[in-house]
C-alpha positions as MATLAB code, in Angstrom:
seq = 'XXXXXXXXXXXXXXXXXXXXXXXXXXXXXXXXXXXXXXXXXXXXXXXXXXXXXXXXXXXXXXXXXXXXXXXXXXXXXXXXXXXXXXXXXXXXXXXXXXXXXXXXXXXXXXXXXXXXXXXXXXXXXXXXXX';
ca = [
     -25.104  -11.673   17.096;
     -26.094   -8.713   19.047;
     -26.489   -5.231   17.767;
     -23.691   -4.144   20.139;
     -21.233   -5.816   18.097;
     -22.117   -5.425   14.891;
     -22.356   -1.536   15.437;
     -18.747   -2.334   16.939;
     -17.155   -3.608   14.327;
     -18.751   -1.455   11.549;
     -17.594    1.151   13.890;
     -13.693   -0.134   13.962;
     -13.749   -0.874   10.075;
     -15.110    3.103    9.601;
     -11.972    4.192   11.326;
      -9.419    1.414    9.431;
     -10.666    3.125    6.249;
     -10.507    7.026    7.276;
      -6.901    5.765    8.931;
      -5.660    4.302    5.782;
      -6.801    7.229    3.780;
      -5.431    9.698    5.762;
      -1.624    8.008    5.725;
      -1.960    7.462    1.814;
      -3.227   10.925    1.667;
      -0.446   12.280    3.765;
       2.413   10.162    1.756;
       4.942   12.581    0.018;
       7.149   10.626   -2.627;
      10.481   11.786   -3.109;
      10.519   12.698   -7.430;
      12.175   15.083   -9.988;
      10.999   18.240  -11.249;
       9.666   16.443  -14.562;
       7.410   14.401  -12.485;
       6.891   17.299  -10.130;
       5.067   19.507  -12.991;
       2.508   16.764  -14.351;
       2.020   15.283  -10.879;
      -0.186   18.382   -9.443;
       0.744   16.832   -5.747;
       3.018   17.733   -3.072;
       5.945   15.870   -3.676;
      10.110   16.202   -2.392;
      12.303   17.525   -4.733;
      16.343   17.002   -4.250;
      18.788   19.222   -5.978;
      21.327   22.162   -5.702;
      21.028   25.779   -4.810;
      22.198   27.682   -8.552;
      24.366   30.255   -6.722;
      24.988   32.060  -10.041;
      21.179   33.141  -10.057;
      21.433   34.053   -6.331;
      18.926   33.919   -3.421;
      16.666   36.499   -2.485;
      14.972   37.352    1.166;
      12.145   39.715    1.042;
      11.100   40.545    4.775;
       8.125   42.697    4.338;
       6.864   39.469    2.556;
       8.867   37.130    4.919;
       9.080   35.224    1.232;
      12.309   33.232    0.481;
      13.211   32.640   -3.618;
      16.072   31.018   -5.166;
      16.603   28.810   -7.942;
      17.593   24.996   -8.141;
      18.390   22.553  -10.186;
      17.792   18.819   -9.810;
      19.310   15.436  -11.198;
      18.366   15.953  -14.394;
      19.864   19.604  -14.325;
      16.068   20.834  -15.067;
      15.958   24.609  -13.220;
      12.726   25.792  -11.433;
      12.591   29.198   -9.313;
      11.282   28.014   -5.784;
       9.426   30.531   -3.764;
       8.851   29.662    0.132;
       6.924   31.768    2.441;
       9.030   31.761    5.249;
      12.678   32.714    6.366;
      16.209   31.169    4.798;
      17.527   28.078    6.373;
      20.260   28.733    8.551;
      23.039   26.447    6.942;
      21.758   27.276    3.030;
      24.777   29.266    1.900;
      26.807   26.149    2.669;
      24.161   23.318    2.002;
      25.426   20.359   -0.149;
      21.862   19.869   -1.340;
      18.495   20.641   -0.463;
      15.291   18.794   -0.613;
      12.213   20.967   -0.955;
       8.764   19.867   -0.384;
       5.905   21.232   -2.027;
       4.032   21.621   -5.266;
       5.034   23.205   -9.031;
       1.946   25.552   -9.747;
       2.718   28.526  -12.698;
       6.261   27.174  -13.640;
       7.721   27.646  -10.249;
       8.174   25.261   -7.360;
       5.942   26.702   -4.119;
       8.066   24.967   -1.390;
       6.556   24.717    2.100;
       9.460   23.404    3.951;
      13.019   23.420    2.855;
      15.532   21.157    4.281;
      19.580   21.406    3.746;
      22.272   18.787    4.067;
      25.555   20.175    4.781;
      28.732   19.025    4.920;
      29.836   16.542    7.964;
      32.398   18.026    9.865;
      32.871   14.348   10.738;
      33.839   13.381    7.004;
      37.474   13.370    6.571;
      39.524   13.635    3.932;
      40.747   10.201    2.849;
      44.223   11.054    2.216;
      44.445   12.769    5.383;
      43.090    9.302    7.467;
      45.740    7.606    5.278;
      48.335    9.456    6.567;
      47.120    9.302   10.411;
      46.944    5.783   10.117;
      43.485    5.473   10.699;
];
């Protein structure tokens, strides 16, 4: 065989591996706040804005805090550099991804699901006809 294609192949194999280690590395698995604290990775976090304990925007930080609560009604204080979501007053849930360092969450994007203004109510379709 000639050196060209061994140094070809070793060179497509080099880049298989760095590519597969990359997209593993770059995985983020969706998990509860148990798992979140022992884990030490970034990780996705669904649960519900507390609205008793309030949100707070601090500008001269541009640092967004508010606390949650997942499935397992375990509470965490999440802290996000950056502004508040535009729909979080009304969000049904939110998914926040980042890591649990010093007993709080440290989200670095948060994402809200709000309600569809395309889900009706079921005894209203009933009485359409629909």
């Amino acid at each position: 065989m000639k050196l060209r294609y061994i140094i070809g192949i070793a060179l497509v194999v080099i880049f298989a591996v760095i590519g597969i280690y990359a997209l593993n590395d770059s995985k983020i698995e969706y998990t509860n706040l148990e798992v979140a604290k022992t884990n030490g990775r970034k990780v996705q976090v669904k649960g519900v804005w507390v609205k008793e304990k309030g949100a707070e925007y601090n500008s001269a930080t541009n640092q967004f805090t508010f606390t949650m609560h997942d499935e397992n009604k375990q509470e965490v204080k999440v802290i996000f550099e950056g502004a508040r979501p535009n729909n979080f007053d009304i969000a049904e849930s939110i998914v926040v991804k980042g890591r649990y360092e010093g007993g709080e969450f440290h989200a670095s994007d948060i994402l809200t699901k709000c309600p569809s203004k395309y889900e009706g109510n079921v005894e209203q379709l009933k009485n359409t006809g629909k």
